[in-house]
N, C-alpha and C positions, 0 to 999 in steps of 0.2 A: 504494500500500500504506500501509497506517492504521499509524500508531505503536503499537508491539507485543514484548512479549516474542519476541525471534529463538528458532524451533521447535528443535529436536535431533535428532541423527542423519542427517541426511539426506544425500545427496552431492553433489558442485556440480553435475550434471547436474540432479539433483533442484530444486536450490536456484533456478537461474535460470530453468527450463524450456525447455530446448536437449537436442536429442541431440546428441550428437558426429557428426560428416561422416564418412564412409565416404571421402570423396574431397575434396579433396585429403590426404593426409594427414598426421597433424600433425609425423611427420618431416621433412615439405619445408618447414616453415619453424622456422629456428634458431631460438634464443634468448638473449641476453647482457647482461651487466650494463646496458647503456644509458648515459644520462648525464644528470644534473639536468637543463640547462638544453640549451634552451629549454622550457619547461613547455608541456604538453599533445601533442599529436601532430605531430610533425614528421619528414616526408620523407627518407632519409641516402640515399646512392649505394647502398645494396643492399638497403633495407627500412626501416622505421620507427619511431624512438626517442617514448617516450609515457615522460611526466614529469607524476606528480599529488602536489599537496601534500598531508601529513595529520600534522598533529606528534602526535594521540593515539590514534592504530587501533595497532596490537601487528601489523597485517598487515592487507597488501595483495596483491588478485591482480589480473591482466588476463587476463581471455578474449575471446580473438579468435575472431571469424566468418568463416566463408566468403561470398561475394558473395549465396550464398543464405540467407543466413542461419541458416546450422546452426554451434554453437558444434566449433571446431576445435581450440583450444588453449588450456588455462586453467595461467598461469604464475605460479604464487604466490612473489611477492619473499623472499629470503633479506633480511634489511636488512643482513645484513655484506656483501654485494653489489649491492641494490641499492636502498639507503636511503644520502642525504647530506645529513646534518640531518634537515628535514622534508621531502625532498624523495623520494618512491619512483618510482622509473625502472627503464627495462626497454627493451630494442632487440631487434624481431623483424626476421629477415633472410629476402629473402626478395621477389617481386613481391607486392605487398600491395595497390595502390591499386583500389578497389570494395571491400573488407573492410571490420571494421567491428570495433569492440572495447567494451566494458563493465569497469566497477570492481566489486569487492566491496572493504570495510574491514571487519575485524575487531578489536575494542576493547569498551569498558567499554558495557554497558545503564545508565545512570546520570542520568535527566534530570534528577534535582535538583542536579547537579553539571554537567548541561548535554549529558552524552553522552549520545548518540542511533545508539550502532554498533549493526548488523543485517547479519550477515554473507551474510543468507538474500536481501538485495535487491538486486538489479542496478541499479550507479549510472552518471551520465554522467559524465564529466569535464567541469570546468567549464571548461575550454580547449575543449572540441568547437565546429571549426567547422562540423560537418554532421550531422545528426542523421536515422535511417533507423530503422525498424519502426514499431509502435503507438507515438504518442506516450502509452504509460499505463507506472505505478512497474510496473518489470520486465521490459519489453518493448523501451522505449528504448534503442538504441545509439547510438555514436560513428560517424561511418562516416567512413573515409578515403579524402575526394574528391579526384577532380582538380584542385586549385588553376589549372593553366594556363590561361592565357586570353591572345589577343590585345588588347591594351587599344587598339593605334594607334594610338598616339602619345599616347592622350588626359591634357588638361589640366585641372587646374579653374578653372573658369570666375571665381572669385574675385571676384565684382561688392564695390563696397563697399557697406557699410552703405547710405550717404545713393540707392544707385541700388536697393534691392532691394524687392521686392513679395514676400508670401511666402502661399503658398495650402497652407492645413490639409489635409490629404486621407488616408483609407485606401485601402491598396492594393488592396481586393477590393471593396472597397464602389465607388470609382473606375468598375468597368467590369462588374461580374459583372451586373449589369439585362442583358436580351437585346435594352434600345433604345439600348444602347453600341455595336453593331455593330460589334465588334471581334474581333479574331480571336482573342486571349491571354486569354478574358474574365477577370477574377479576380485574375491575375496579376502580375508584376512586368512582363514584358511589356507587358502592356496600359497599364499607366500610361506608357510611353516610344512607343503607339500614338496616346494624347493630347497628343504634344506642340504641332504645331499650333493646339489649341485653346488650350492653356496661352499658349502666345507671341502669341498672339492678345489674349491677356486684360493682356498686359504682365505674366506672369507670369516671376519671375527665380529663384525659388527653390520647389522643391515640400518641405513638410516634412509625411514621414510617419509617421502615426500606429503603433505598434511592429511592428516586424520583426523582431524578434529570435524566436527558438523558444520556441512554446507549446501548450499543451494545448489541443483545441477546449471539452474536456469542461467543464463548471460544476463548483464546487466543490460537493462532497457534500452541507456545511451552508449551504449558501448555500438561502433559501427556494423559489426557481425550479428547484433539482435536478431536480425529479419533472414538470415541467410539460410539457401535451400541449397541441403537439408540442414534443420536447425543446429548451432553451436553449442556445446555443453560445459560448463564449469565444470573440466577433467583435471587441471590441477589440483583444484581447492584449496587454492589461498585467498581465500575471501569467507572466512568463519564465522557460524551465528550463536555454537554454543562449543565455548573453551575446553568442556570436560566432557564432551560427548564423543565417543567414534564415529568416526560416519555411517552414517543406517547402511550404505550403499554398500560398504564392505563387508554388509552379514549378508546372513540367508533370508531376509525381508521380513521376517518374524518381529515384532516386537519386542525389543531391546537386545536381539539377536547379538547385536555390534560389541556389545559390552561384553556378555557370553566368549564370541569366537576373537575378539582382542586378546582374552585373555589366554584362551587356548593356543592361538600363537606365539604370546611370549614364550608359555610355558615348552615350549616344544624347541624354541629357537634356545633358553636358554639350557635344555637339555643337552640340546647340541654344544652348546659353548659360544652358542653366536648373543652379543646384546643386541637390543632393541633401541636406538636414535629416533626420536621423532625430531622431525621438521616440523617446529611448532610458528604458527602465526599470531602475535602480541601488536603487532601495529599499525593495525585498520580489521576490519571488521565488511561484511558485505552489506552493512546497511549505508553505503557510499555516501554521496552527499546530499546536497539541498533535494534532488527530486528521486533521491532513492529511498529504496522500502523500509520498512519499518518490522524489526524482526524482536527487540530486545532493550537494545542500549540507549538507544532513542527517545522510546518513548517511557523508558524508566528515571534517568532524570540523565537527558541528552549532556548538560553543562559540565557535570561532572565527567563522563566517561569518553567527552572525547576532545580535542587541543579546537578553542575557535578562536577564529579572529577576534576584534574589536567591534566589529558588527555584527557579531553575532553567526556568520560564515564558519565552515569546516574549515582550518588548516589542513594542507597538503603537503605533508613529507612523505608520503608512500606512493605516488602516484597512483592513488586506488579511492582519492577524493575524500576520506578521511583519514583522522591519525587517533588513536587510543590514547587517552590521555594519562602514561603509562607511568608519570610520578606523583598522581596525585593519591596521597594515602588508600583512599576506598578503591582506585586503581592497581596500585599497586599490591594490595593486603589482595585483592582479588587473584590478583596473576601467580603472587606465592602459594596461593590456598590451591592453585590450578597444575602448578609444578605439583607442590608438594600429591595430589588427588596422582596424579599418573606416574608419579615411582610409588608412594604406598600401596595405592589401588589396584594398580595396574602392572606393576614392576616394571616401567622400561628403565631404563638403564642411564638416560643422556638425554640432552637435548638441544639442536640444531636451531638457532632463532633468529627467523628469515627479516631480515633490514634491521638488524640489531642496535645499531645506530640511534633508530628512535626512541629504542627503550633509556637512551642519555639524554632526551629532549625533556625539559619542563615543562612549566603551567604552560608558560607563552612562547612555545616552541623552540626555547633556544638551548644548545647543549651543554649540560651540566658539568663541573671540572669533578664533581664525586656525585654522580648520580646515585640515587638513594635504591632505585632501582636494582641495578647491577651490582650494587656494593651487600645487596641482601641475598639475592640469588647465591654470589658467591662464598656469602657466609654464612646463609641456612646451615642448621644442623642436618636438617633432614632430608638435605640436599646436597649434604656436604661429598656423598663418595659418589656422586652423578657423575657424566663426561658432560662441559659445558663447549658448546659450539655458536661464535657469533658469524654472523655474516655481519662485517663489521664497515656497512656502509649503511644510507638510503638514500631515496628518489631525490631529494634535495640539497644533494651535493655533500652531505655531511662523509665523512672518507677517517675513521677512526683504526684502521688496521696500524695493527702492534702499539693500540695505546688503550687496548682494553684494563680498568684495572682489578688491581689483585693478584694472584697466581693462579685463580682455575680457570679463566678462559683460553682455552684455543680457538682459532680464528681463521675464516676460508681466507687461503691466501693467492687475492687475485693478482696480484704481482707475480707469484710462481707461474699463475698459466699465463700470462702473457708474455714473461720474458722468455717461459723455454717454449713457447709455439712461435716466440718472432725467430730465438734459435733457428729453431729447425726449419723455419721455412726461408733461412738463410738470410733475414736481414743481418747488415754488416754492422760490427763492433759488438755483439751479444756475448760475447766469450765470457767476459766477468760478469755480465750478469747470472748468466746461465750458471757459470761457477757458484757463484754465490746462492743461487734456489738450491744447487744439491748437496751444499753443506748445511741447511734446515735454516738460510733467511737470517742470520748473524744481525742484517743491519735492520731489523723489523723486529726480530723477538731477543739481540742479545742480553739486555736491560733486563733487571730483574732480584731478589734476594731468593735466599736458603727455599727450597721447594716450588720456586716457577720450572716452567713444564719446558723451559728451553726451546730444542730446534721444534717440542712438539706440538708447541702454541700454532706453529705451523702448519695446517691443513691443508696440504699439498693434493692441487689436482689440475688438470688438462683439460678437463671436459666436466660441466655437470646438468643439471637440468634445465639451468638459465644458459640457453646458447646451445651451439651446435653439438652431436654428438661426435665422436672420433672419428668414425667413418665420412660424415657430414662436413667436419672440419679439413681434411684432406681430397674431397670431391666436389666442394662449390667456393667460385668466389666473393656471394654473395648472400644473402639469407635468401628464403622464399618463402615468403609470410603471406602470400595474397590469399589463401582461405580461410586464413583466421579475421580476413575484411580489415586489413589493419595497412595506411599508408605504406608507402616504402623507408626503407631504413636505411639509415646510410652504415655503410659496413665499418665494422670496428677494426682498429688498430689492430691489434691483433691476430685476426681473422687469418684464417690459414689459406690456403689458394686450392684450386680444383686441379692442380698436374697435369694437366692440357683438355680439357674438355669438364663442359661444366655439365654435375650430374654422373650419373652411372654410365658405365666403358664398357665396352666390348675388347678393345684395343688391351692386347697381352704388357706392352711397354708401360702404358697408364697407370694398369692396375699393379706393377711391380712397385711402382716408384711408390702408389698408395698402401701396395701392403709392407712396404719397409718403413714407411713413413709412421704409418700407425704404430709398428714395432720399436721404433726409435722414440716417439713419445711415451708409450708404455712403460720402457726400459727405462727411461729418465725418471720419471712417476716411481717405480719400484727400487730404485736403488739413491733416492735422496733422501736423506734426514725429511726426518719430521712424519706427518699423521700422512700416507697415503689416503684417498679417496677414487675410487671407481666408479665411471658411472654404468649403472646398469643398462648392459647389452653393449657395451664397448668391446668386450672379448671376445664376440662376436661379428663387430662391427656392424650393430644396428642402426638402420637408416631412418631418417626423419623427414628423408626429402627434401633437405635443407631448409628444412621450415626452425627456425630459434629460438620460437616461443609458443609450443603449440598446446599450450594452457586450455585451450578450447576444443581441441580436437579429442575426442574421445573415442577413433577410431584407429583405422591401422597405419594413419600417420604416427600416431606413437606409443601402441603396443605393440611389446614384445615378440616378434616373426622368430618362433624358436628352430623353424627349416633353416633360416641364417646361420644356428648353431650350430648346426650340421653343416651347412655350406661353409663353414669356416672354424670347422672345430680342428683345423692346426694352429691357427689364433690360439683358440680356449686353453690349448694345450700349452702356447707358448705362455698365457700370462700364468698359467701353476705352475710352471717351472719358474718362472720369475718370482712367484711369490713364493715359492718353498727355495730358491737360491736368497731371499732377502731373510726368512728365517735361521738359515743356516749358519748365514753371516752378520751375525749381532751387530757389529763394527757399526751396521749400515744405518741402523735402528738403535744406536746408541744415546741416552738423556740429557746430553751434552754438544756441545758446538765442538767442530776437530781443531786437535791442537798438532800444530808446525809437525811433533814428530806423529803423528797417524796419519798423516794426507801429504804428501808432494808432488806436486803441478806439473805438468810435461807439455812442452810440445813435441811438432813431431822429431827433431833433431837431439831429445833428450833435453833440453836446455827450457829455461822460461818462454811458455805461452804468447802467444801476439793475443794479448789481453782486447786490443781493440782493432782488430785486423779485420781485413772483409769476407776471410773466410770461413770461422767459426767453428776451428779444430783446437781440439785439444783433447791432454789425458793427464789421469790421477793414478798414483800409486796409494793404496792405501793399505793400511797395517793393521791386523788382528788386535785388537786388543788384550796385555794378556798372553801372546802370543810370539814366538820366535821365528817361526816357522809356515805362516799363513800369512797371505795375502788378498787383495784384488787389486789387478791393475783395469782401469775403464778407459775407452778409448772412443772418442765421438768426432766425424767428419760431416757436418750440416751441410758442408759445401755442398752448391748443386751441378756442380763441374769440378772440381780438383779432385784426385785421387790421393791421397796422402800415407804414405811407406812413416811406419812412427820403429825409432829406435827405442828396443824395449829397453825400461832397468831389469836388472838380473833379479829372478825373484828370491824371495829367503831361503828356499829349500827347495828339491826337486825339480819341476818346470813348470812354464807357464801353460796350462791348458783351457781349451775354447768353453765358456760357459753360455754366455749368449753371443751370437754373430745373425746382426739382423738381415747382412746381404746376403748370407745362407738361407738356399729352400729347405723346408720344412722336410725331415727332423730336426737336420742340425742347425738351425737357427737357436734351438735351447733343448740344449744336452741333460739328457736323466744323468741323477746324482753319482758320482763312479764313473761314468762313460764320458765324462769330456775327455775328446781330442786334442793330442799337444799340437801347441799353436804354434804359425811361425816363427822363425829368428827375429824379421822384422816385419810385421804385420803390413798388408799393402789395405788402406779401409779408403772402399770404393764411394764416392758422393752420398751424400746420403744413409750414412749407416754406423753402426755401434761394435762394440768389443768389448764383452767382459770376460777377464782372464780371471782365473784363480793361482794359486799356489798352494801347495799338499805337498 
């Protein structure tokens, strides 16, 4: 529902569009003051106490549902009963669990003073753990699910930093292809169906792209609205309730989501894999001036989200609003939402998309000790989480490696841009590219006793925002036109199409692209700091070149697992890359390299042309610990020089081929034992990598 003068006259049966239940009826279930806390819906021994903040509505009511959905009982709060502070509460007695409840607030029409009450809209609570009807403004409810669950003992898996591999993925994109042959396709299920393949890949952590409840629908003004056939919110980063799963990811049952989330932890962490959620804190889908009204809005708009001086949305998300994420009832909310999905839920971490915002104030400017991020990182009950920022937003603000404290790690977009301009052979990369693979020194060196080092560093090449790897080496352009969205001008770093734009036929194309992808792979798995993978990169899953297809809920960007097959010497090559980076600690060490574990090479044995135009170079690096182990790395970006590199002498026995990316598959990457000694003096052809060992 569009922002709007609230109509008159009408009655609350009118107003929500419910008729009242015939059955059960609404004297079998009591009614009683309740009690503030805990906020939102909670279970008592005879029925269920629901606590929603609103300091400037004049009134609030609760109508409750029957399991079928017909409105049973609309209880509008007395505040000398059941108002304390800003807190309105209310306890229905009574067996309640499959019912389901809705807000209205009543207050001032006022947006130039920031209020936005509409007594006529059915709201959710922003405590709802479960969300049941149309997800559309007026239809949505709360529903009061079964919480219990068997967990079995389970533990989290807790890997540290320096052991963790961590693979980008959506839960529906994951398996919904019909060549997933899986039984949950879509589901959260299905993701806990792939685990196998996951631990196969030396995968230790899956972080998913958002789960939290969302609308499918496109926003109205968005230009894709009208598009045939219609566009669908398949990202879901535009959330309407923080503690909800998405209905979408269950079996369509009623409170299903909450059920099969937690079945998949539990399964993932049997495996040893954790669970990351990609969580969204910095806008909301209730957009701006002429978008719907789901929650936040029309509970008390001033508070929960940053406005202007006339009463206007601020825009730091590019998403037309911004969560007004320091202000106390804001914030207490966000920790109560952390804290709900590691107690609750057990995941493990979390990923928090334009993190940025969460350092903005009242009046949108950003804070030098955000109250924020300085809680998060010092909750108790958050304290053995994995914290992940994307540590920008829409409005220029750019906070990477000034996160504080010691538990933030941080997507580090500097990593993939320096080693993609590397390798696509811009001139003078050399120190940069050096500098990504010893874990980002001049971004995370800073720091005392227990900062996380190279592994604040979230090193990756590819993720969901932007092209995938096979994408990135096959266009020199985005291709966004069915997502109805202008043209974009291509980014700086953008990788190039190796002579034709799109998918080849041509044998020579496709060499250069599948060495290409193996050279950035190989860079990814053997630099300091937190590798990240994006799912279906080991495959070389395509997108079309489409870079942002948040709307596409088709097989633009699901999973084509026949790719997997068509390219499972890829798959093959990244397990061996990632059981060669477990092998050798060195690589994945908690520490920045010191003078004697790492020495620089070029190819005449002598210092590196640090800013030269061809963007060769190699490391020696040393076992830690170790007398007698080594690796030497050798990388030639050139896209025409061939470069003969003079090896150092290794410590012990010889140097033998562990990865060689201009080798066909097998010997591109050698099983454990079987590497091949390498030559005297390696000849590495344009375009391609050398990892040696010593044994």
């Amino acid at each position: 529902m569009s922002d709007a003068a609230a109509p008159e006259g009408s009655t609350p049966e009118q107003e929500v569009g419910f008729m009242l239940a015939s059955q059960p009826p609404a004297s079998a279930v009591g009614v009683e003051p309740g009690a503030p806390l805990p906020l939102g819906a909670t279970e008592t021994a005879d029925g269920v106490n629901i606590a929603v903040v609103s300091r400037h509505a004049m009134r609030v009511s609760v109508l409750l549902f029957s399991p079928a959905g017909d409105l049973l009982r609309s209880a509008v709060l007395d505040p000398d009963h059941h108002r304390t502070g800003d807190v309105w509460h209310v306890r229905f007695v009574g067996a309640l669990r499959g019912y389901s409840y809705a807000l209205r607030a009543e207050g001032p029409w006022a947006p130039e003073e920031g209020h936005r009450f509409d007594p006529h809209v059915l709201l959710l609570d922003p405590y709802a753990s479960a969300v049941t009807g149309a997800l559309v403004p007026g239809k949505a409810r709360c529903l009061l699910a079964d919480h219990r669950f068997d967990w079995a003992g389970d533990r989290p898996p807790r890997h540290p930093w320096q052991r963790t591999l961590i693979y980008e993925t959506h839960v529906r994109g994951l398996t919904i292809h019909g060549s997933a042959a899986v039984l949950h396709a879509g589901r959260f299920l299905g993701v806990a169906e792939m685990i196998p393949y996951l631990q196969a890949l030396g995968v230790t952590a899956v972080e998913l792209m958002p789960v939290q409840e969302a609308p499918e629908s496109v926003p109205a003004t968005h230009l894709g609205a009208l598009a045939v056939p219609p566009l669908r919110n398949y990202w879901g980063y535009d959330p309407v309730a923080l503690f909800a799963p998405r209905s979408l990811y269950g079996r369509g049952a009623p409170g299903a989501a909450v059920t099969e989330f937690k079945m998949m932890v539990r399964e993932l962490h049997r495996a040893g894999i954790e669970v990351i959620l990609d969580i969204v804190f910095n806008h909301t889908a209730e957009g701006g001036e002429g978008g719907p009204t789901f929650s936040f809005r029309g509970l008390d708009n001033s508070i929960y989200y940053i406005l202007r001086q006339d009463g206007g949305y601020a825009d730091y998300t590019g998403c037309a609003n911004t969560l007004n994420c320091n202000h106390p009832i804001v914030r207490a909310m966000l920790i109560d939402c952390l804290r709900y999905w590691v107690t609750e839920m057990h995941v493990d971490g979390f990923r928090f998309d334009l993190a940025a915002v969460l350092g903005r104030g009242e009046d949108g400017g950003l804070l030098p000790n955000a109250p924020l991020l300085e809680q998060i990182a010092e909750d108790p009950v958050l304290r053995g989480t994995k914290l992940i920022a994307e540590a920008w937003d829409a409005a220029g603000a750019f906070e990477l490696g000034r996160f504080p404290g010691d538990r933030w790690a941080e997507w580090n977009a500097h990593y993939r841009d320096d080693v993609r301009r590397f390798w696509r052979g811009d001139a003078g990369m050399t120190a940069a590219f050096a500098t990504r693979l010893c874990g980002s020194q001049d971004l995370f060196g800073e720091g005392g006793p227990g900062c996380l080092g190279p592994f604040r560093s979230v090193n990756f090449v590819t993720c969901h925002d932007g092209p995938t790897l096979n994408d990135l080496v096959s266009y020199a352009r985005p291709h966004n036109e069915a997502n109805g969205e202008p043209g974009q001008r291509q980014p700086e770093s953008w990788g190039e199409n190796n002579g034709v734009e799109g998918p080849s036929t041509d044998s020579a194309i496709e060499a250069i692209r599948a060495r290409q992808v193996r050279n950035l792979l190989t860079s990814l798995m053997v630099s300091r700091g937190t590798p990240m993978l994006l799912g279906g990169d080991e495959f070389r899953r395509t997108q079309g070149g489409n870079t942002n297809p948040w709307c596409q809920d088709n097989e633009t960007s699901w999973y084509d697992w026949g790719e997997a097959l068509r390219h499972a010497d890829l798959t093959r090559f990244v397990r061996r890359l990632s059981a060669l980076r477990r092998a050798h600690p060195v690589l994945s060490a908690a520490r920045f390299y010191t003078d004697t574990e790492i020495t620089w090479l070029g190819p005449d044995g002598g210092v590196p042309d640090w800013h030269g135009p061809h963007n060769i170079v190699g490391c020696l690096v040393r076992e830690q610990g170790a007398t007698s182990a080594a690796l030497c790395m050798l990388f030639n970006a050139s896209r025409t020089v061939s470069s003969r590199f003079m090896l150092p002498a290794p410590p012990a026995g010889q140097w033998r081929v562990a990865i060689d990316t201009a080798a066909p598959p097998p010997w591109d990457a050698a099983d454990p034992g079987a590497e091949r000694p390498a030559p005297r003096d390696p000849v590495l052809m344009p375009r391609s990598s050398l990892v040696l060992i010593s044994r």
